[in-house]
DOMARMI-972424 format. One record per residue (C-alpha): y negated, x, z; residue number from 1; residue in three letters. Coordinates in steps of 0.5 Angstrom, whole numbers. Each point is the difference from the previous one (the first is absolute). Layout:
R      v      u      w  num  residu
R      Y      X      Z  NUM     ALA
...
//
This chain:
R      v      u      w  num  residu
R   -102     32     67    1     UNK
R      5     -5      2    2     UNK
R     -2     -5     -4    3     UNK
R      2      4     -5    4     UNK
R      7      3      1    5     UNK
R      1     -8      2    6     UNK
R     -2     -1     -8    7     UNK
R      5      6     -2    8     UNK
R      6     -2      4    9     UNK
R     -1     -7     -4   10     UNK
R      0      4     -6   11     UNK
R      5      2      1   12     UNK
R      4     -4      3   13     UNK
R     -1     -6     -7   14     UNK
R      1      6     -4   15     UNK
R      7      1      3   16     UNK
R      2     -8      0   17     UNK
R     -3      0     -7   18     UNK
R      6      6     -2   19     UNK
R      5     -4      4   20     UNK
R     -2     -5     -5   21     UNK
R      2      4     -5   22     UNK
R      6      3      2   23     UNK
R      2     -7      1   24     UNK
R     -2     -3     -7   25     UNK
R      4      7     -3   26     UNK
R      7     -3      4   27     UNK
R     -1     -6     -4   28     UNK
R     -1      4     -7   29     UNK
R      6      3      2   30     UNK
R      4     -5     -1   31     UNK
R     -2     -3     -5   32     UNK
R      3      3     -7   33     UNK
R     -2     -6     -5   34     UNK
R     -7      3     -3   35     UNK
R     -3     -6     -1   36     UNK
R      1     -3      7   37     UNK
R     -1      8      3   38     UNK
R     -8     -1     -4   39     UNK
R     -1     -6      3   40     UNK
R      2      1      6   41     UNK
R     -5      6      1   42     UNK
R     -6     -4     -3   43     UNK
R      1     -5      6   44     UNK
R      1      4      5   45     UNK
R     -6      5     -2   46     UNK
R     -4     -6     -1   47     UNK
R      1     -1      7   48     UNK
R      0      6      3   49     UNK
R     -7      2     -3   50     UNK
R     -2     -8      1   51     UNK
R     -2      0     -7   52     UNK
R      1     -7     -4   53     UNK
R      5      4     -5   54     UNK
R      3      7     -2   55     UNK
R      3      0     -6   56     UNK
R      5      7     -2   57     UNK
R     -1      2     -8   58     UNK
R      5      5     -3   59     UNK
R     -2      5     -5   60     UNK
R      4     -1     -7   61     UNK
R     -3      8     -2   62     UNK
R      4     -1     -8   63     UNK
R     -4     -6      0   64     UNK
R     -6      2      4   65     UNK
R      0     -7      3   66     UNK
R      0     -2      7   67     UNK
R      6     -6      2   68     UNK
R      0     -5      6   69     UNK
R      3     -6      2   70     UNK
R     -5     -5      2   71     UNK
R      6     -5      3   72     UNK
R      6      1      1   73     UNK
R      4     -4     -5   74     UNK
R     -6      1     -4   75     UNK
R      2      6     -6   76     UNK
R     -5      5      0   77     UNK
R     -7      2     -2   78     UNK
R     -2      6     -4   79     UNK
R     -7      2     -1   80     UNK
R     -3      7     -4   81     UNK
R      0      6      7   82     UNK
R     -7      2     -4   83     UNK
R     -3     -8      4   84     UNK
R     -2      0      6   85     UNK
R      0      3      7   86     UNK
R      9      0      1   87     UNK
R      0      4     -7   88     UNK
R     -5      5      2   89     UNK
R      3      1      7   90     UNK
R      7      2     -4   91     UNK
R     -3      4     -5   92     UNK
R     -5      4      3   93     UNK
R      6      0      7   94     UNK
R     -7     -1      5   95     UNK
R     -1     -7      6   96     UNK
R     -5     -3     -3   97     UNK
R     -4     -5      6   98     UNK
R     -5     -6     -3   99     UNK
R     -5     -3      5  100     UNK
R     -2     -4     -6  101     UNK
R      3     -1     -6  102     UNK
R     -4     -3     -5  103     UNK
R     -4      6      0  104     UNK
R      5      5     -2  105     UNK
R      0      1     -7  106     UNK
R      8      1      1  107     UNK
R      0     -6      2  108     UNK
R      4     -6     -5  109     UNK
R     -4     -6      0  110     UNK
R      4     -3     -5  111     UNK
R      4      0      6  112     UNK
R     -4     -5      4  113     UNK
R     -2     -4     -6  114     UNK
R      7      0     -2  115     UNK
R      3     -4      7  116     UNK
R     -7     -2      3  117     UNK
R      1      5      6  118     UNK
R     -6      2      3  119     UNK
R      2      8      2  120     UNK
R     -5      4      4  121     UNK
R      4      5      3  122     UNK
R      5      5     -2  123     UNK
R      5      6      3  124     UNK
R      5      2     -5  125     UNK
R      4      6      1  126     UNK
R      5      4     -4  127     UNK
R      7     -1      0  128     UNK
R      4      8     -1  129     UNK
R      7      1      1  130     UNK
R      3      5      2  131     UNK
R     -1      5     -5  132     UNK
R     -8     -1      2  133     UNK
R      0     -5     -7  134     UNK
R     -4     -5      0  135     UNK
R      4     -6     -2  136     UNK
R     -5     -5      2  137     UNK
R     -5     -4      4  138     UNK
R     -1     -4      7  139     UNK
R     -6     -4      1  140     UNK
R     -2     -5      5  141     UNK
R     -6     -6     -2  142     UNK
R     -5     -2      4  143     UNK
R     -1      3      8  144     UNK
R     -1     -7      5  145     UNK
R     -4      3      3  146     UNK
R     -5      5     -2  147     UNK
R      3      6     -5  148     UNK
R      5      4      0  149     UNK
R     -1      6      5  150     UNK
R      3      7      0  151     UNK
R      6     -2      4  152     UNK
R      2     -5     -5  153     UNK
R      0      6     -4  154     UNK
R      5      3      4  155     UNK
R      5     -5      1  156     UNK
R      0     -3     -7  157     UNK
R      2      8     -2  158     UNK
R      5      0      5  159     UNK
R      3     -7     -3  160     UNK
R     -1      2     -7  161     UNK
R      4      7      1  162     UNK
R      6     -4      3  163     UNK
R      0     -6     -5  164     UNK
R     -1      6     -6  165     UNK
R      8      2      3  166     UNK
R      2     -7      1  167     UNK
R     -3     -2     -7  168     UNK
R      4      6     -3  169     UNK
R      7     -1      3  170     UNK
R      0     -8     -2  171     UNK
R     -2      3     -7  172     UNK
R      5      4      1  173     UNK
R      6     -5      2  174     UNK
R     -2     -4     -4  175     UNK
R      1      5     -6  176     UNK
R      7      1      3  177     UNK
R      1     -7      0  178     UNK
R     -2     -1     -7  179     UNK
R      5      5     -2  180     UNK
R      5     -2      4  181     UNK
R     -1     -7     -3  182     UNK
R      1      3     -7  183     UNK
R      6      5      2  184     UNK
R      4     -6      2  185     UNK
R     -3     -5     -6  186     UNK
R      3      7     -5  187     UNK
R      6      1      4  188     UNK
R      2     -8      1  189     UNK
R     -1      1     -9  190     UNK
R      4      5      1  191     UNK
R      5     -3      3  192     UNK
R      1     -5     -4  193     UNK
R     -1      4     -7  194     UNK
R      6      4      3  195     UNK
R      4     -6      2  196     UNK
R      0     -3     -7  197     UNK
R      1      6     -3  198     UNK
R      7      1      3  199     UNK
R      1     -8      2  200     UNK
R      6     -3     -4  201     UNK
R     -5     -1     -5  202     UNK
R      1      7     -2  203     UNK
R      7     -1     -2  204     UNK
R      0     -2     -7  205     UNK
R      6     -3     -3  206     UNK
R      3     -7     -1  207     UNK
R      7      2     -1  208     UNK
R      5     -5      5  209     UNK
R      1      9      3  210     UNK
R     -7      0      1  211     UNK
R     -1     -6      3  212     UNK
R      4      0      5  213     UNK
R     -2      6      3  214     UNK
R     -7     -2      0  215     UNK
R      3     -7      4  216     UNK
R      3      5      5  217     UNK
R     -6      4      0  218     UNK
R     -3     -6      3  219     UNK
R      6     -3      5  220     UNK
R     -2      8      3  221     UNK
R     -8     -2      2  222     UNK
R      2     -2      7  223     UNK
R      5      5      2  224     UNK
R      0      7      2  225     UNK
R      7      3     -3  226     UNK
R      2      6     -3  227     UNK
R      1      0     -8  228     UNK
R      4      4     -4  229     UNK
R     -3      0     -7  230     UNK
R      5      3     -5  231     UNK
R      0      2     -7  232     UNK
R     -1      5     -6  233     UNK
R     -6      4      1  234     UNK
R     -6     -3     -4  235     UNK
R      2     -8      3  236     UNK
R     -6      0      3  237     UNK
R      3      0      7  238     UNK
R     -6      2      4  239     UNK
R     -4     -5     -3  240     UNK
R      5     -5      3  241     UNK
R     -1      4      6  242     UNK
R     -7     -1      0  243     UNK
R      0     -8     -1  244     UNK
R      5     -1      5  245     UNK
R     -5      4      5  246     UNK
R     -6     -3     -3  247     UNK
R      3     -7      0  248     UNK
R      2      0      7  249     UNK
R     -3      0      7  250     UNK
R     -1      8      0  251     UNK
R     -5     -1     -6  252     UNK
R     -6      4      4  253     UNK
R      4      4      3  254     UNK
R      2      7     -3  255     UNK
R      5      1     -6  256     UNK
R      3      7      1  257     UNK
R      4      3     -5  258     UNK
R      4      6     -1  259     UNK
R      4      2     -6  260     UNK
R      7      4      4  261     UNK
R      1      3     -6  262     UNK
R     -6      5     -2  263     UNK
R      2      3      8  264     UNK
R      3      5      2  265     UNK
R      5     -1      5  266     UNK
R     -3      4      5  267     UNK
R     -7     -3     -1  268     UNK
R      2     -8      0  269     UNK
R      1     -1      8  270     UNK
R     -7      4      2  271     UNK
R     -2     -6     -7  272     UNK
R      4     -6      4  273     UNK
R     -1      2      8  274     UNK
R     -6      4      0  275     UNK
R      0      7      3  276     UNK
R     -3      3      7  277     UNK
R     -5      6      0  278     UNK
R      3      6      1  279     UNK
R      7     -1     -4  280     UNK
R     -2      7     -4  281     UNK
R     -5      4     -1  282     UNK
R     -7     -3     -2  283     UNK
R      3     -8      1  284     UNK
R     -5     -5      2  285     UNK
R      3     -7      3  286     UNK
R      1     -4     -6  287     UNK
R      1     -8      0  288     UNK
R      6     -2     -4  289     UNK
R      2     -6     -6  290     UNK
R      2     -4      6  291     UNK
R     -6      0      5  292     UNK
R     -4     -1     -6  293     UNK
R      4     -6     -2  294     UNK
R     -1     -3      7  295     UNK
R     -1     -8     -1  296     UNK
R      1      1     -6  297     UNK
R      6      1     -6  298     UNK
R      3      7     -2  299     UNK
R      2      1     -8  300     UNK
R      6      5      0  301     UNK
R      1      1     -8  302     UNK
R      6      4     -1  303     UNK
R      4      0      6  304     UNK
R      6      1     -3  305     UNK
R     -2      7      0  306     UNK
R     -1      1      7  307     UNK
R      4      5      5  308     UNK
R      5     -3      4  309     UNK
R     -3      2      6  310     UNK
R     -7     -2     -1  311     UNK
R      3     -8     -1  312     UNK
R      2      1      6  313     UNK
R     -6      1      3  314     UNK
R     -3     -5     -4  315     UNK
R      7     -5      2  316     UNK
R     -2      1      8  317     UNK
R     -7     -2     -2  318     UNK
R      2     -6     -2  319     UNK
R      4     -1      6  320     UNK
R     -4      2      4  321     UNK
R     -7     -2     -2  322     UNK
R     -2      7      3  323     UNK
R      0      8     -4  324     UNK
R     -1      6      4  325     UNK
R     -5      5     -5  326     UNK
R      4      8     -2  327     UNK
R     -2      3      6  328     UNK
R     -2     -5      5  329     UNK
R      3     -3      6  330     UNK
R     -3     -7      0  331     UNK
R      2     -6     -2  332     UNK
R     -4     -4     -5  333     UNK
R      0     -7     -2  334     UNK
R     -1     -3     -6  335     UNK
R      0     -6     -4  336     UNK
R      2      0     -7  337     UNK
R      3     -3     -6  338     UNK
R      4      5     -5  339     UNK
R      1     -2     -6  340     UNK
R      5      5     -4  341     UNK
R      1      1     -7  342     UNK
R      5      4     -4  343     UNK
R      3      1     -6  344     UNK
R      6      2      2  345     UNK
R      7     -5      1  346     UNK
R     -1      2      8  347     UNK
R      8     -3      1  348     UNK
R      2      4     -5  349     UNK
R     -4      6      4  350     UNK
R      3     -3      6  351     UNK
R      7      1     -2  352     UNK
R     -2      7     -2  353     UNK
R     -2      1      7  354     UNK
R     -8      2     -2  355     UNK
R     -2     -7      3  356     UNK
R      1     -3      6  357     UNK
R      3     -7      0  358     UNK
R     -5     -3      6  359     UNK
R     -5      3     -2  360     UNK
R      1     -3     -7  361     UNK
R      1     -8      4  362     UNK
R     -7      1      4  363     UNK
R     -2      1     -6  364     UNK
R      2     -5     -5  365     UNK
R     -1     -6      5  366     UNK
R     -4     -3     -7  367     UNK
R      2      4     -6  368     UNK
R     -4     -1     -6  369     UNK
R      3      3     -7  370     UNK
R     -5      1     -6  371     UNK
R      3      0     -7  372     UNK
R     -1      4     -5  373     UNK
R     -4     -1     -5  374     UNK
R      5     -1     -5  375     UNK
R      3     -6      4  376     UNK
R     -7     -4      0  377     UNK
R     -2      1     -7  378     UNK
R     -3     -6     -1  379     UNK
R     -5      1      5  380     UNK
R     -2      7     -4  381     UNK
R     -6     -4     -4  382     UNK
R     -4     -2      5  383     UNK
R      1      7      4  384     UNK
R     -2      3     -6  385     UNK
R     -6     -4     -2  386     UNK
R     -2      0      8  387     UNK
R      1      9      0  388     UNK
R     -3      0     -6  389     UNK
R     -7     -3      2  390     UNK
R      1      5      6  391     UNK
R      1      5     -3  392     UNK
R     -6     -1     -5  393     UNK
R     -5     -2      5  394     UNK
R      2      7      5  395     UNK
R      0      4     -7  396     UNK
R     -8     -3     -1  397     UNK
R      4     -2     -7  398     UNK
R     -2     -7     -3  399     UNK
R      5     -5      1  400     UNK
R      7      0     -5  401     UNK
R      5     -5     -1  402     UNK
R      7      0     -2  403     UNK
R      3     -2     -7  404     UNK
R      6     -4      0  405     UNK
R      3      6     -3  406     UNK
R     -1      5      5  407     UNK
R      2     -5      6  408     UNK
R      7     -1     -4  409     UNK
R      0      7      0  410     UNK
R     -1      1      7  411     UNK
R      5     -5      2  412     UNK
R      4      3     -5  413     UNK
R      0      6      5  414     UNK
R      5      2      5  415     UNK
R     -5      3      4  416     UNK
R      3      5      5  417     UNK
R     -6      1      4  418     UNK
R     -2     -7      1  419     UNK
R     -6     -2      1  420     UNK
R     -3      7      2  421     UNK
R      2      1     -7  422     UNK
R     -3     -6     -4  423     UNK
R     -6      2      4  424     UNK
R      0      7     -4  425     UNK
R      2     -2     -6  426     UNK
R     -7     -6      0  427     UNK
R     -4      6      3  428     UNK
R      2      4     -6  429     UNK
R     -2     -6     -6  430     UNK
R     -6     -1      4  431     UNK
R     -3      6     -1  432     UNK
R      4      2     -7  433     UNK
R     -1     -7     -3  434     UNK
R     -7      0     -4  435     UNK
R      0     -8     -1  436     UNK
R     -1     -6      5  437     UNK
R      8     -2     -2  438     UNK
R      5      4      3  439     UNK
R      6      2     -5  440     UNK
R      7      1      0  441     UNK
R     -2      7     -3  442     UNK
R     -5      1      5  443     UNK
R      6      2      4  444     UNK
R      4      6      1  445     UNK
R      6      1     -5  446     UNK
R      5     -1      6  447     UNK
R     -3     -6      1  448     UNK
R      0     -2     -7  449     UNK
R      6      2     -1  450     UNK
R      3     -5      6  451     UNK
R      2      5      4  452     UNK
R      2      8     -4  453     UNK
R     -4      4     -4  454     UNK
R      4     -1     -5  455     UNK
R      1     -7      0  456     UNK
R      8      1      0  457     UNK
R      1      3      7  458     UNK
R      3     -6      4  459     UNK
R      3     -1     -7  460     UNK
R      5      5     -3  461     UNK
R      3     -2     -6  462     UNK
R      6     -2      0  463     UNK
R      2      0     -7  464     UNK
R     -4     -1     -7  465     UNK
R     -7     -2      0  466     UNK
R      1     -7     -1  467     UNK
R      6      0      6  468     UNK
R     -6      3      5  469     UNK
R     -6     -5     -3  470     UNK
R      5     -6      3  471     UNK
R      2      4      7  472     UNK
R     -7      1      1  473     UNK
R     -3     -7     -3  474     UNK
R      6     -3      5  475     UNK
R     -1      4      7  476     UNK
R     -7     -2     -2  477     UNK
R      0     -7      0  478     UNK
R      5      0      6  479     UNK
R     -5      4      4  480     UNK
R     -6     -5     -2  481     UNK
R      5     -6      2  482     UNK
R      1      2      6  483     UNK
R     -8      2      1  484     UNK
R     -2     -7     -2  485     UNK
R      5     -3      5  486     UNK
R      4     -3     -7  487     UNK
R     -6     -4     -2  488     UNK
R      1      1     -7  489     UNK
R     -6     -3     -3  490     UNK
R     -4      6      4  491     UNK
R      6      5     -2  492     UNK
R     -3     -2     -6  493     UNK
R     -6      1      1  494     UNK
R      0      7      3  495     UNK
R      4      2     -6  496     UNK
R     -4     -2     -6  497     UNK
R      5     -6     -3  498     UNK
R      0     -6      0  499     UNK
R      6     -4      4  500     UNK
R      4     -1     -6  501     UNK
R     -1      7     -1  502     UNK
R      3      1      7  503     UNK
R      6     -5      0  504     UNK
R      3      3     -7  505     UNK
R      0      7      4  506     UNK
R      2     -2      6  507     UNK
R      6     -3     -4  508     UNK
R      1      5     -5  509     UNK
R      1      6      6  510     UNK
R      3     -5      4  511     UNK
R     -4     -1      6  512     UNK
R      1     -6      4  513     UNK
R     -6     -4      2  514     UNK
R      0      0      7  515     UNK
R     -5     -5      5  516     UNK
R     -4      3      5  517     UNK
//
């Protein structure tokens, strides 16, 4: 009787060291997330713990119906039909299976052996389940040193396999999350850079000495953080120079913010500026305002000569101070942001009429860009128009047109009051009216047709008999397109339709000089 309870105790005693084992082998798997280092991992330390020559782990591909496995760790994985052999059996029927002598198992796959020249005798494979209870694979262990696998092995490779199912998932899991991250910083990279040539100077088309000059101040500011102020009339395109002037600089990644200071009210543009506290009123909940937002970053403020007074002196002490305090709050809160500003309006004019503040105005205008109006960079109106008129096509999903000569010498012939906003109107419209691949001038809108009236003669009133208004219309025209044309008078020509002789008889006949450039 003692004898016996010695023999228990032993028992037991093994039994224990064999789960510390365990526990021990479960540490290491918790710190490894690489799946393929993870499997290996478990093949060695289980073929040791169950003194077997090998362990392999095999993972159930259910879509396939094909189990996988690595045999090395650098070495790509194998895959095999789950239907073959003792691991496909275990996993797809959920059940241990222990063979004392494979060979004579009809489970067993021979081609296995002959394959590698492995002499396999006996096999213990249990099933992998996760969580769930899902079988998701199986364990199994070659060739016991000693004798077969008993009971207890049974125990401890079921208790190593519940706690490699958990780890095998979780590093398939940071593995998936690995490979999204990966991809979500490959598309956001690609993002970036569509974004950043999409608003880089590159954007900015024209090849007028104006343009030019703008775009080469656009680049000087690449490495400064100092305010802009951007006038000009309205349809200049003064916030896509904003956005070059951000996209070009070292707050590229940081936000761009805009707010147009004319679509607020009054009331609304220091909660839209400063943020507001919760509870002000009734109903409002805290909310982060457009310099917050642009924190690190740049804040576009269009129109902001239509702001109140007291709302640019809080935006005067902002600047000054580097801090703001949110409608209803206590708290100072720093902020670090670039501003630049838009406007339409003459701000010194608006300052003498006391609607403007004049520091303000000087903490603004530390580099001042003006855009000229279309009418003033007539001869970048071709390559403006040809580029507008393939983007317009593309997002209309019309097929690509081009403009006939006559039609650009009407668009250059236009005063264009609207500018650009309204070049691109006028091409959205011929691209959708215009039934053939080459853009006319009588695919246009009658004003445009017309050089800038409906009926023709608005700009011109007569001033006397017909043929006195003819001439007062053919000279203004002419001085107009000399002066377009920077008094080239070969491309003054062409822009007319005459020949050079043609022009230098008028310009003789009207009495108008030729002045250089």
């Amino acid at each position: 009787m003692r004898v016996l309870k010695q023999s228990v105790a032993g028992g037991d005693s093994q039994r224990d060291e064999d789960f510390v084992a365990v526990l021990r082998i479960c540490q290491k798997m918790n710190a490894e997330w690489n799946l393929a280092a993870l499997l290996d991992l478990i093949a060695r330390e289980a073929a040791k713990l169950l003194t077997a020559d090998r362990a392999s782990i095999f993972l159930l591909d259910r879509e396939k119906g094909e189990l996988w496995s690595h045999v090395a760790l650098d070495s790509p994985p194998i895959r095999f039909d789950a239907r073959l052999g003792i691991a496909g059996a275990a996993a797809l029927t959920g059940q241990i299976i222990n063979v004392k002598d494979a060979h004579e198992d009809p489970r067993f796959n021979k081609e296995v052996d002959v394959h590698t020249g492995y002499r396999t005798r006996s096999i213990l494979t249990v099933p992998l389940r996760n969580h769930e209870g899902e079988v998701i694979g199986a364990f199994q262990a070659l060739n016991k040193r000693e004798g077969v696998f008993t009971a207890n092995d049974e125990e401890i490779a079921k208790a190593l396999a519940a706690h490699a199912a958990i780890a095998i998932e979780t590093a398939q899991l940071i593995e998936e999350l690995r490979q999204h991250r990966d991809q979500l910083l490959q598309e956001n990279t690609q993002l970036w850079q569509e974004v950043e040539k999409r608003f880089s100077t590159q954007s900015i088309l024209g090849t007028s000495a104006k343009m030019q000059q703008l775009v080469r101040l656009i680049e000087q500011l690449r490495d400064s953080a100092v305010n802009v102020l951007i006038t000009g009339e309205s349809g200049t395109g003064k916030e896509l120079v904003a956005r070059a002037i951000h996209y070009n600089s070292a707050r590229a990644r940081r936000p761009l913010v805009a707010l147009n200071c004319a679509a607020l009210p009054d009331s609304l543009v220091e909660s839209e500026l400063f943020g507001i506290e919760k509870g002000v009123a009734t109903g409002v909940e805290r909310r982060m305002g457009r310099f917050e937002a642009a924190d690190g970053g740049t804040l576009f403020l269009d129109e902001i000569g239509d702001l109140s007074l007291t709302a640019q002196a809080k935006i005067l002490r902002v600047l000054q101070e580097k801090v703001l305090e949110r409608l209803g709050g206590r708290r100072m809160i720093p902020v670090d942001v670039r501003i630049l500003a838009a406007t339409n309006k003459d701000l010194e004019a608006e300052i003498k009429k006391g609607t403007f503040r004049e520091d303000l105005y000087f903490r603004l205008k530390v580099i001042h860009i003006h855009m000229p109006p279309l009418r003033e960079i007539c001869e970048d109106i071709p390559l403006l128009a040809n580029s507008l008129l393939v983007t317009c096509c593309r997002e209309m999903k019309k097929e690509t047109k081009k403009l006939a000569p006559g039609a650009l010498r009407c668009l250059m012939a236009y005063p264009w009051p609207g500018n650009v906003r309204e070049l691109e109107n006028e091409l959205k419209r011929a691209a959708v009216l215009s039934e053939h691949k080459v853009v006319t001038e009588e695919d246009f809108s009658e004003a445009v047709r017309n050089g800038g009236s409906q009926d023709g003669l608005a700009h011109f009133p007569p001033v006397g008999s017909l043929k006195e208004t003819v001439a007062t219309l053919e000279k203004r025209l002419i001085a107009e397109a000399l002066r377009a044309r920077q008094q080239n008078q070969q491309q003054t020509a062409k822009m007319l339709g005459l020949s050079r002789q043609g022009l230098i008889k008028k310009m003789k006949r009207y009495g108008i000089e030729a002045r250089t450039a």
